[in-house]
TORTORVO-828315 format. One record per residue (C-alpha): residue in one letter; x, y, z. Coordinates in steps of 0.02 Angstrom, whole numbers, plus 50000, padded with zeros to 5 digits. Example, Ala and Ser with C-alpha at 12.3 -4.5 7.8 and 13.67 -1.06 7.14 Angstrom:
<mivos>
A506154977550390 S506844994750357 
</mivos>
This chain:
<mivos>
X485345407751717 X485245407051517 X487065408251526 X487285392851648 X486025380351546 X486975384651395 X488685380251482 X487905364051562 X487435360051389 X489015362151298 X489895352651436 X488415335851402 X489025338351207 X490905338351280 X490425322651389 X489825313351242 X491065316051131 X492315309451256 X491495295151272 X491155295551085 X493365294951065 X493555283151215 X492565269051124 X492975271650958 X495005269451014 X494505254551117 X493765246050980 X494935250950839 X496285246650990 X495535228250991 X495195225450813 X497275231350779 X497575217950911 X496635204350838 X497435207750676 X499145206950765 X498415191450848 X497955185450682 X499675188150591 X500755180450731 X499765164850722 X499795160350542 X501555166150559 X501845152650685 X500635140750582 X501485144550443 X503425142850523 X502895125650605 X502245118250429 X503755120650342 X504655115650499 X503885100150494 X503805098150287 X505665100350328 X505765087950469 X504805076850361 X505925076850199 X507145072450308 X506425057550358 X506145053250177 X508075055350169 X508445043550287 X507175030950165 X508135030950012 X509735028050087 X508885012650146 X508295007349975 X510255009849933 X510694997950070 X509434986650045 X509604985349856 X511694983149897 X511544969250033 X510304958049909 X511554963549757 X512944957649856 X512094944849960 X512734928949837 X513754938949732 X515874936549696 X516014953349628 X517714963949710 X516294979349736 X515474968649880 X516754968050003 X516424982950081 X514824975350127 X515264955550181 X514704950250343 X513554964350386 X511694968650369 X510634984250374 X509624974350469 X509094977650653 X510014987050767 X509705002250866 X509495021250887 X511085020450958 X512075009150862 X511135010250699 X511544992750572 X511065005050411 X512665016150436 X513835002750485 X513354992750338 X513525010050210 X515175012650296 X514525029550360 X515535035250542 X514635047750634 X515615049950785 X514695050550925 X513435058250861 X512195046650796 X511135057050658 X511525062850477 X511435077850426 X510635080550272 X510545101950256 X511185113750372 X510705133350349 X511745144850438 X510395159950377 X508895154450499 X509935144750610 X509015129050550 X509485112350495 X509055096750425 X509435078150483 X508885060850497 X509205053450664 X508645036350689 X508375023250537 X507935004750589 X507554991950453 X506904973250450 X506584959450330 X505264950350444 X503634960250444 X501884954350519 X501104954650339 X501404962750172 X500534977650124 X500614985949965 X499464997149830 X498874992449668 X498505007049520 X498205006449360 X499865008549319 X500504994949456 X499064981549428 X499804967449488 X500904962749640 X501814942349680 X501904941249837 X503144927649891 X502544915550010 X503764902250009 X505384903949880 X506824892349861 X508174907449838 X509984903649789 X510964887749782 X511044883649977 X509434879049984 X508734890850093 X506824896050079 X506084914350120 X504874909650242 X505714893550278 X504244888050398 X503044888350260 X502264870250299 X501514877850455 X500404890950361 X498714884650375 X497654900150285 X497914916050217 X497004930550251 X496924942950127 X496264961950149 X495834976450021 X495154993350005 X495725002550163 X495495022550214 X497195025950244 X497775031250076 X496025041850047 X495035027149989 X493815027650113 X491995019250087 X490715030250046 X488965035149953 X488745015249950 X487595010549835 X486734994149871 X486194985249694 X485474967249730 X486754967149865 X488184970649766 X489164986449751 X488694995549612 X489885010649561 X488695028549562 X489435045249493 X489955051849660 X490085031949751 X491935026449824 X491805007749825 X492974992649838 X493444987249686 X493524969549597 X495114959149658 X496054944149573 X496774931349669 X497914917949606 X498724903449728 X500324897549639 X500924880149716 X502644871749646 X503444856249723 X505344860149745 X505364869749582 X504014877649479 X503634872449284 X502844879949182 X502144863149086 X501374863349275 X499894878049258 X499644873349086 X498564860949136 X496704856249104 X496554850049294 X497724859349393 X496614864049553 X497944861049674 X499524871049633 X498624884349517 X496884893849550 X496224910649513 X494874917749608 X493684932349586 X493284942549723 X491964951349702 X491374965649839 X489704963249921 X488594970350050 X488644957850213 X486804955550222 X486694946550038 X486324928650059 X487804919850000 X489014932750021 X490824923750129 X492114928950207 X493064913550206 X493424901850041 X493954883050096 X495154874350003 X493924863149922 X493334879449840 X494974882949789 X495384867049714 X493894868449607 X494284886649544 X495804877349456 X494934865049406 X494504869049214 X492944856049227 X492024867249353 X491174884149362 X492254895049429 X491124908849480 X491424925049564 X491584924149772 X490484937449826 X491494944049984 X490554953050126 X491224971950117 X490844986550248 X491515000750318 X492355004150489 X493844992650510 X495584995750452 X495214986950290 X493294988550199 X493504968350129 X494414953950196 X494344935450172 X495064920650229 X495924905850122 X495564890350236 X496204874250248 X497774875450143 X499324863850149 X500994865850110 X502534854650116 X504284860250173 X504834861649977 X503594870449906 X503564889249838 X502284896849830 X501384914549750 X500024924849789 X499534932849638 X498544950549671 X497884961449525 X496364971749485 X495504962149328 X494964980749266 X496434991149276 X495715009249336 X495615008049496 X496465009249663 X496685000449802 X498054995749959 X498084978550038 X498574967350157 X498954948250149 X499504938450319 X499864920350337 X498984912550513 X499694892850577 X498464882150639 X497904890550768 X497464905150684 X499084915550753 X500024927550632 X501584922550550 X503014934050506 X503344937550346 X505474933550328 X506494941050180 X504704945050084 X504724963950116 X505834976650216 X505074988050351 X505845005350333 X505625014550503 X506365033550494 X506385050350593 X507025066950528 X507045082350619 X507375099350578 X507915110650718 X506825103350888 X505445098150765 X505325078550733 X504385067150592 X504205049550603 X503925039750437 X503655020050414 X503605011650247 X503814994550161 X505034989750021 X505254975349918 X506934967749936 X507854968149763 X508004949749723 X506044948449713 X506054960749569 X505564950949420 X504314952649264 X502474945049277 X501464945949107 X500114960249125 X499064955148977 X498904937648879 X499044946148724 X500244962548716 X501014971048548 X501704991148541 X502104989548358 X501114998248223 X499494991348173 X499944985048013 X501514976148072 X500374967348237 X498764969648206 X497864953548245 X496764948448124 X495224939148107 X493924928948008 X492064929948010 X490934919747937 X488934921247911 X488144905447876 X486724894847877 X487324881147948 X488014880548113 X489204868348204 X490154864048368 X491754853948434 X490414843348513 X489094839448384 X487824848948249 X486554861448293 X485214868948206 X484944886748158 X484134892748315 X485804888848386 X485114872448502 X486214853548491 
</mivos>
């Protein structure tokens, strides 16, 4: 009997430690498998991002040989030179997937097939190519980004350009405002930690906020002067306005300047005070106001002026032109819409982007006052007086500083 509770025992112990070795490899048997599990996926995570960093580039690819046609066609566009025939009587404009204007014009044959290859890997059986590039001169509006190292931007509204007459944006007497948008969250500028000071924007240690914007409507009759902005009342073809962000429920913040206001902002005989613009998050754009009333003739150019009054910031923006009725008007020859696609292997990126044609390419003074030379070469220098008299253009005062 002794001998039969001692071998029912031993076989419990047996039993346990089975079940002891069945467990244990069942769960060292899932953790190996969630490691495997683990490994495959950031393998494949890993595999798709440089697919698509690949697929990508070669969408960027497909860019700068549109900067090389675009910068050719408005090289060549008036031009006598022998190096321009090649490109006489065609555009990179428009076009098709199929029948793509940006290859004809840079004298590129692809046979049938359509796409360009840009790298081809015979190692991991991948490769590299661009396969559709469409551009445009007419765009909806003109966007762009201002740095401090890009603080201002001219946008062309209306521009006599060349001999023959012709105007970009030809049907610039119809404009009736302008609408004009800053600070948006698609470049990582996104509104937040607002900070309301008196119902302006005040700039915290850790705030994002919109910053100040300078606006500047250039007018010229047929042909711009510059005797013409030199002016003491100028009001109508030259004013510069302040925009200042502000939170919506200050009383007298605007979204909307007239073009009385404007007027007087040239005007050297007024106050031209800040606008304080209503700014707040959850649009495409965090600010946006509206230049009303405005009138142009058939002849005139015209220049928006946009720069950032304290250099260190950053922002992206967006100026469209609206007829009478308040309907958007293309942009035509102001700025080239880049549309591209790359691939690598099955893999495809789509990228869209904005150039400025060539021909609009021209210096605008940064600074009123700008020397690189050594200080004792330029330095600008200066006289002080203390006195106890005191004295103005427009009379005497006394010491306390009062006419």
């Amino acid at each position: 009997m002794q001998k039969l509770s001692s071998l029912l025992s031993n076989n419990k112990k047996g039993a346990a430690s089975l079940y002891v070795v069945i467990f244990t490899t069942i769960l060292f048997g899932v953790i190996t498998l969630s490691f495997i599990r683990i490994i495959l996926s950031e393998s494949r995570q890993s595999s798709n991002d440089d697919l698509s960093q690949s697929a990508y580039d070669a969408a960027l690819a497909g860019v700068e040989d549109a900067k090389i046609a675009v910068n050719q066609y408005y090289k060549c566009l008036n031009s006598s030179d022998s190096s321009c025939n090649q490109y006489r009587g065609k555009t990179p404009f428009g076009g098709d997937c199929n029948h793509s204007n940006l290859l004809s014009f840079l004298g590129r044959d692809t046979g049938s097939d359509s796409e360009v290859k840009v790298q081809e890997s015979s190692s991991n059986n991948s490769d590299q190519a661009y396969t559709c590039v469409l551009l445009s001169d007419e765009t909806a509006d003109y966007r762009a980004t201002l740095t401090s190292d890009t603080r201002t931007k001219v946008v062309p509204l209306g521009v006599r350009r060349g001999s023959n007459g012709n105007y970009v944006n030809s049907n610039l007497n119809e404009a009736k405002s302008i609408k004009f948008s800053w600070y948006s969250d698609l470049n990582g500028t996104k509104m937040k930690n607002i900070d309301n000071h008196n119902g302006l924007f005040s700039k915290k240690n850790s705030a994002t906020v919109p910053p100040v914007v300078s606006l500047t409507l250039i007018k010229a009759h047929g042909e711009i002067k510059l005797q013409n902005l030199n002016t003491d009342d100028n009001g109508s073809d030259y004013s510069t306005m302040i925009l200042l962000p502000t939170d919506p429920s200050k009383e007298g913040s605007t979204d909307t300047i007239t073009n009385d206001q404007i007027t007087a902002a040239g005007n050297a005989s007024s106050k031209n005070s800040p606008f304080q613009i209503k700014c707040q998050s959850g649009g495409d754009f965090a600010c946006e106001v509206t230049l009303s009333g405005l009138s142009f003739n058939a002849d005139d150019s015209a220049f928006l002026v946009i720069s950032l009054p304290y250099g260190d910031e950053y922002t992206d923006f967006k100026v469209a032109l609206k007829n009478g009725s308040g309907e958007d008007m293309p942009f035509k020859g102001v700025q080239v819409s880049v549309d591209s696609t790359g691939r690598t292997n099955q893999l495809i990126r789509r990228v869209e982007t904005r150039l400025d044609p060539a021909d609009l390419f021209f210096p605008y003074p940064q600074y009123e006052l700008d020397f690189d030379g050594s200080p004792d070469e330029e330095a600008i220098r200066k006289k002080f007086w203390i006195t106890n008299n005191c004295w103005t253009d427009s009379g005497s005062c006394n010491n306390n500083g009062q006419l």
